[in-house]
C-alpha positions in Angstrom: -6.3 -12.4 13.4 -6.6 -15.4 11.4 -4.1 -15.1 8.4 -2.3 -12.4 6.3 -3.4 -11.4 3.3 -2.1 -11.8 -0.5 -2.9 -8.8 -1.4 -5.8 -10.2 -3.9 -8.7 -9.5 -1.9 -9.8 -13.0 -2.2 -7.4 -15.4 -1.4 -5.5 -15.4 2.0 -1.7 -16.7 2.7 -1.6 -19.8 5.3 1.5 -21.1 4.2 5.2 -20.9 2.3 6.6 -23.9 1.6 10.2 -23.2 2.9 12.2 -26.2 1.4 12.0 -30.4 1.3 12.1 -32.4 4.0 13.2 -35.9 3.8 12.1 -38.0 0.3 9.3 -38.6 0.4 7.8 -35.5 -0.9 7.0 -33.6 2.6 7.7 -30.0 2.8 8.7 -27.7 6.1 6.3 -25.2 5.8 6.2 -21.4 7.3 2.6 -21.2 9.0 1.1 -17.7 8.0 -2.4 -18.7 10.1 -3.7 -18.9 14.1 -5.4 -22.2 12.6 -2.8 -24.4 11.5 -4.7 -27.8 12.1 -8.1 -27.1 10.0 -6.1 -24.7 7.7 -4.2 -27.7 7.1 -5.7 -30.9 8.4 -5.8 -34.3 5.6 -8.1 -33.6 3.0 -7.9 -29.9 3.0 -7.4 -28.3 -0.5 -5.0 -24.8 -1.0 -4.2 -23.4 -3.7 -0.5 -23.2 -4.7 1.1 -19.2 -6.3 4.9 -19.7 -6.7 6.8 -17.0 -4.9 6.6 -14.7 -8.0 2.7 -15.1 -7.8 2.0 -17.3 -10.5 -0.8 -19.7 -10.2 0.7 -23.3 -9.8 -2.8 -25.1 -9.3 -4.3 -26.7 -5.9 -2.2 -28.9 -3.3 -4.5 -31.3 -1.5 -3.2 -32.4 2.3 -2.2 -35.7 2.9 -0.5 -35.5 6.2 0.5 -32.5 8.6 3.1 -33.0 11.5 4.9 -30.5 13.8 9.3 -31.4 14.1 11.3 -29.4 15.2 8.6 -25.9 15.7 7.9 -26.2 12.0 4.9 -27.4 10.2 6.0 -30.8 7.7 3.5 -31.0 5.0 3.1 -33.6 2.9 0.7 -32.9 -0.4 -1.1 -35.6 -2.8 0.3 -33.7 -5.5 4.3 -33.6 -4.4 5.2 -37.5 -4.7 8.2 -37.2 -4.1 11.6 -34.9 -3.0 12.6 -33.9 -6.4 8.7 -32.6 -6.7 8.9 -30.9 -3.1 12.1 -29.0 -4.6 10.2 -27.4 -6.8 8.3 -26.1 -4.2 10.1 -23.9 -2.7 8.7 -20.4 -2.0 5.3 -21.9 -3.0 2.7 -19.5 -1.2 -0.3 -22.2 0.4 -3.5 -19.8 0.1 -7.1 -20.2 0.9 -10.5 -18.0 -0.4 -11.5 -16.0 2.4 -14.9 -17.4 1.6 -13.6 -20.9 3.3 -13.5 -18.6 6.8 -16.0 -18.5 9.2 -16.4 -15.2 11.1 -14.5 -14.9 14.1 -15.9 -16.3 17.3 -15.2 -13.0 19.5 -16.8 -10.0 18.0 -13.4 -8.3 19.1 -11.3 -10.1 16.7 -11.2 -9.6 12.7 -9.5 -11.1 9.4 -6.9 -9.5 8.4 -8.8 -8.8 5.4 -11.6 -7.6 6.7 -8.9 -4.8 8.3 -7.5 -3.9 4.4 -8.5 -1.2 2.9 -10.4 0.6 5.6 -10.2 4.0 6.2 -7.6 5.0 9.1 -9.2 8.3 10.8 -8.4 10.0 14.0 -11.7 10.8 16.3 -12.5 13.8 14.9 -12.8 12.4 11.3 -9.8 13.5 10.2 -8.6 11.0 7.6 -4.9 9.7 8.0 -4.1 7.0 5.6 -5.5 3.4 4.8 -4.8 -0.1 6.2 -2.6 -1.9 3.5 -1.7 -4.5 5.8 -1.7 -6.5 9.1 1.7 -7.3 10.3 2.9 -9.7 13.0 5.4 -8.5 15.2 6.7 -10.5 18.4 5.0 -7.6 20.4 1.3 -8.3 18.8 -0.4 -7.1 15.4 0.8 -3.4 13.8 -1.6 -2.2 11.0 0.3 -0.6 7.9 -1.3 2.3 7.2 -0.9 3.6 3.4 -0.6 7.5 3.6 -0.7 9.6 0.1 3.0 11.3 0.2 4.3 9.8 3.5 6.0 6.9 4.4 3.4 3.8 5.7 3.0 4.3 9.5 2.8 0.9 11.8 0.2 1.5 14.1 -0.3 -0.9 17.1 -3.6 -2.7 17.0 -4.2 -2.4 20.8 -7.7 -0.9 22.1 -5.8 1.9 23.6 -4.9 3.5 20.0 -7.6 1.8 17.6 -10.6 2.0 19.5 -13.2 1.4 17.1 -13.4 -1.0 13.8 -16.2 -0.1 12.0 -16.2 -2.9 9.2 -19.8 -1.4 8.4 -18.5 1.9 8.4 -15.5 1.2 6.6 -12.9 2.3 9.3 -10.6 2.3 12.0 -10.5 5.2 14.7 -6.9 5.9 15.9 -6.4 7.5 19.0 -2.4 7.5 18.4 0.0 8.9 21.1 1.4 12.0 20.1 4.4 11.0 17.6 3.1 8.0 16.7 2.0 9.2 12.9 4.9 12.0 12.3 6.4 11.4 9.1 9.9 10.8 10.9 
């Protein structure tokens, strides 16, 4: 998976801007992307949502350093610590037209995964993926199911064995229990 969506269908989340960092301007950012350095190498433009979505324009990279197992960005648009303040919460996107398909035909975008339909193998239709989440154990698609609470569904080959992007769906082959509403 390459980055988490927004939930807009066209722009995908790579960053938050968790706080200030020093004063010159640089901000300790939350990586939300398996591609840090070219989501965020000098030169590279995002565009900036504060945390309650609203747009706040496009942040152009200036410098990008690891300290301390956190990203320290450092925008041509934040000059200085007062500016990176502000910040905070900022959500660092890109338009999924900036990504190049995956390499491995095995691995998707997260959203190409949204919104396809979630059916077990005898077309028996069991909710939609909402979302892709990361847990320490790998990547658990959300599934959105009319009347039910979502179910996390572990995005192994051994219980999704087919993604039809084409198609528009996911197979399941869940272990019994996996999809009860408990």
């Amino acid at each position: 998976m390459s980055s988490t969506p927004t939930g807009s269908g066209t722009d995908l989340l790579v960053g938050i801007a968790v706080r200030a960092h020093g004063l010159r301007g640089e901000l300790a950012v939350d990586v939300h992307t398996d591609s840090p350095d070219e989501r965020f190498a000098v030169g590279s433009v995002l565009t900036a949502r504060t945390a309650s979505g609203a747009p706040a324009g496009e942040l152009t990279v200036e410098s990008a350093r690891t300290h301390s197992g956190r990203l320290l960005v450092r925008f041509v648009e934040v000059p200085d610590r007062t500016a990176a303040e502000a910040m905070r919460g900022t959500r660092l996107l890109i338009g999924t037209g900036a990504l190049p398909p995956p390499d491995d035909p095995e691995e998707f975008h997260v959203h190409q995964l949204e919104g396809l339909r979630a059916e077990l193998e005898d077309g028996t239709a069991v909710g939609t993926v909402s979302d892709v989440v990361h847990g320490p154990g790998g990547e658990l698609l959300v599934l959105a199911r009319p009347e039910l609470p979502d179910a996390l569904v572990p995005f192994v080959r051994a219980i999704v064995p087919t993604v039809d992007l084409d198609g528009g769906r996911v197979v399941l082959t869940p272990p019994e229990g996996l999809l009860d509403a408990d």
